[in-house]
Phi, psi and omega in degrees: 000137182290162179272333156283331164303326178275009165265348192292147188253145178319153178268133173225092174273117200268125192261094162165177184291120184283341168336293203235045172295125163273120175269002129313330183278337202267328158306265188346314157267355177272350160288329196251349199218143179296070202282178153182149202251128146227170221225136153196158188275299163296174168262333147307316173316314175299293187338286163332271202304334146241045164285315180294337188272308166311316193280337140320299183262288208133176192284143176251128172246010137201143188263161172206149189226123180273142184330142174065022156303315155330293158019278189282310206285308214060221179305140177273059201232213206253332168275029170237334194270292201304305172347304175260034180253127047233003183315276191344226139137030167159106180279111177224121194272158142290315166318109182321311185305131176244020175302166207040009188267120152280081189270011139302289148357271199301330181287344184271347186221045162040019169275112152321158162223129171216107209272207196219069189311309188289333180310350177273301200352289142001257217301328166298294176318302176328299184324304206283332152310323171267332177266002173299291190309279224290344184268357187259324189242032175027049164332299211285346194262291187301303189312349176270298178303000120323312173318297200271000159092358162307349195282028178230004181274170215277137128283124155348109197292140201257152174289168152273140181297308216274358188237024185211173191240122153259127156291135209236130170239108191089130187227051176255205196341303219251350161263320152351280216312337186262000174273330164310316192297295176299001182272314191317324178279006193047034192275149175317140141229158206245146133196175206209138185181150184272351164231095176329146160273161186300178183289310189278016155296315202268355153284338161299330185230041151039038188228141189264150174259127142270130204314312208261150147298326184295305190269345165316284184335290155320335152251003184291156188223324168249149162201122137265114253228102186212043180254177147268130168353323192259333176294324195209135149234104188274107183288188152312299161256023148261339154313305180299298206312331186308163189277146154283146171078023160310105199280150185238151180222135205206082189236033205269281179180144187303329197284326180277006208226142148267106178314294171305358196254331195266316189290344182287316176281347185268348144310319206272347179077022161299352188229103145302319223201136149228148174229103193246115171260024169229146177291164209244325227145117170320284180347271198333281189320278182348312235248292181283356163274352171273032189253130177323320199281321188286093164252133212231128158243157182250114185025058185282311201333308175270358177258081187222153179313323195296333211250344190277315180293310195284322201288322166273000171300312196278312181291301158352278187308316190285335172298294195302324170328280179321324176277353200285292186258018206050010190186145207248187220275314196220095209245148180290316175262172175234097197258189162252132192288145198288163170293167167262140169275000000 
């Protein structure tokens, strides 16, 4: 390699809509990296365009998946990645979530992959944190009755937040962040995770451990749900096990619920209140959104500028890393670094 070739700063490219481009990071990379954003509505169009960006510039040595790419992209697998190999060598989402990433694939073809765990966390607790207050003082049940010229008739007296104990199911980022949050409101807080945390963590966030899942669940007045599919699923019984007139918060995945088992306790009025921020399903959602009780946004939670700002923050580092050291700070899979020819 020439000592002018060995000056070349890596090629890197970013896949997604430049709209809601943070622009101190589009300096940055363009300070450290040979950069260049490219924008498509499809996923064939991304494909095209970037055969075109090689056959232009020259081999892509790194990708960036701008928050919501997925969206356009679909799947993260070998017919959109094997293109750029043997260049390629580190795939960095913005995005906390690696659903659709065939991050097998990629660990089989000496690619790194790495998303952006902390960037959501924040912006997600806030979700959880809003729809708890709106399902505890049922916003959605007065705000209809403004809608509908109701509003001077007597309403239900609503709880005080400050008077009840949340439950927590999973205590990584984005359950911490919510424990912080509810104290503040002075609300008890509980949780159940399958490795406890330490004492002094759990004095810093003013939160009690409970052995069980079963008895978090039994004294809980709120439960909130921030565990993953392999960790926790809340069935039938785990509903039953729940306080009757128990408010549920679900900003977690569709996936941790037994859909069917949740629309069955808010019939049955074992769940008074629910606030679900994730998709369920065309059906499922349908079903629960025409219930007076359900206020459901669809998976708003990580999409604010801030959580848009840290994923790229997070890719940055992880990029320059890579180039730095062979290997970027924080990576999902674990490859063997390729040799330099």
């Amino acid at each position: 390699m020439s000592g002018r070739q060995g000056m070349r700063k890596p090629r890197v490219v970013l896949v997604g809509s430049s709209k809601y481009a943070v622009g101190e990071y589009v300096a940055e990379f363009e300070k450290s990296f040979d950069f260049q954003i490219v924008e498509a509505e499809t996923r064939q169009q991304a494909i095209d365009k970037l055969h075109e960006s090689m056959d232009q510039h020259g081999p892509i040595q790194g990708l960036v998946l701008r928050k919501g790419a997925a969206s356009v992209l679909g799947p993260i697998d070998a017919s959109l990645v094997k293109p750029l190999l043997p260049s390629c060598r580190i795939v960095a989402s913005a995005s906390a979530s690696f659903s659709g990433i065939d991050v097998d694939w990629m660990t089989s073809n000496q690619v790194f992959f790495c998303n952006a765990p902390d960037s959501e966390a924040e912006s997600v607790a806030d979700m959880a944190m809003v729809l708890m207050l709106s399902i505890i003082r049922d916003v959605s049940g007065a705000e209809a009755a403004i809608r509908s010229g109701e509003w001077n008739q007597r309403l239900v007296p609503s709880r005080d937040a400050s008077a009840m104990t949340l439950g927590i199911v999973g205590m990584g980022r984005v359950g911490r962040r919510l424990a912080t949050k509810a104290s503040a409101f002075n609300m008890r807080v509980r949780y159940w995770t399958q490795r406890r945390l330490g004492i002094d963590d759990e004095a810093s966030l003013n939160a009690h451990y409970m052995a069980s899942l079963g008895e978090l669940l039994s004294q809980s007045d709120v439960v909130s749900i921030h565990a993953s599919p392999s960790e926790a699923v809340l069935g039938r019984a785990e509903f039953a096990a729940m306080k009757d007139g128990v408010l549920f918060v679900n900003t977690s995945s569709a996936a941790a619920m037994d859909i069917e088992a949740l629309v069955d306790a808010l019939q049955r009025g074992k769940v008074l209140r629910a606030g679900l921020d994730v998709f369920c399903g065309a059906p499922e959602t349908e079903r629960l959104a025409k219930s007076g009780r359900v206020l459901c946004t669809p998976e708003i939670g990580g999409e604010t500028q801030g959580a848009m700002r840290r994923g790229e923050k997070e890719c940055l580092e992880n990029l320059r890393e890579m180039f730095k050291t062979g290997r970027p700070l924080a990576a999902v899979n674990e490859v063997v670094p390729r040799q330099e020819e």
